[in-house]
C-alpha positions, 0 to 999 in steps of 0.5 A, spaced: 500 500 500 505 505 501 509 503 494 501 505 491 502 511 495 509 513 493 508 511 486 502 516 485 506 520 488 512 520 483 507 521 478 504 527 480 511 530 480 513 528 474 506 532 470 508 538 475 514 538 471 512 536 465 506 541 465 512 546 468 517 545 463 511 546 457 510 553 461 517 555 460 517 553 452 510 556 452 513 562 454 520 563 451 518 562 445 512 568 446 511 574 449 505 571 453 505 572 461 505 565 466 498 566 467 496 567 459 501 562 457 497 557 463 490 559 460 493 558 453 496 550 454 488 549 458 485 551 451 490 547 447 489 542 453 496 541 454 499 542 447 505 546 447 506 546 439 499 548 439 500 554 443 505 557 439 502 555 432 496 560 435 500 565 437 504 565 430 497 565 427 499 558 423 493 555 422 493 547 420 491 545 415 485 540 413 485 535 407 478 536 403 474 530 404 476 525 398 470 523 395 469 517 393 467 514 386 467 508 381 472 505 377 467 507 371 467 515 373 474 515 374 475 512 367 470 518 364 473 523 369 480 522 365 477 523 359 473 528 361 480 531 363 484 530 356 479 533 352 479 540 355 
């Protein structure tokens, strides 16, 4: 039972360290402020990469949907392509 409890407990440490470490990256590539960057990181939930893409303005960018057609459609598809 006491190894159970000493086991939480390291765990606990090592997201307070990871979530620091994530707060220091946050803020020595932004000019955010330690409570903006902890709001910011909650908002991102806990994506440092994220955070900074929002600050910069970058955006992800998402694949169209692919839409599915037959064989014979993309055969006439081709076609279709050729001729113009």
């Amino acid at each position: 039972m006491i190894y159970k409890m000493i086991y939480v407990n390291h765990i606990m440490n090592l997201e307070e360290k990871d979530f620091k470490e994530k707060i220091q990256i946050v803020l020595r590539q932004t000019n955010y402020t330690q409570d903006i960057a902890i709001e910011k990181l909650a908002l991102h939930d806990n994506d440092e990469i994220k955070c900074i893409k929002d600050y910069l303005g970058i955006t992800e960018k998402k694949a169209p949907p692919k839409k599915i057609s037959s064989l014979n459609q993309q055969i006439y598809q081709e076609i279709r392509n050729k001729l113009k």
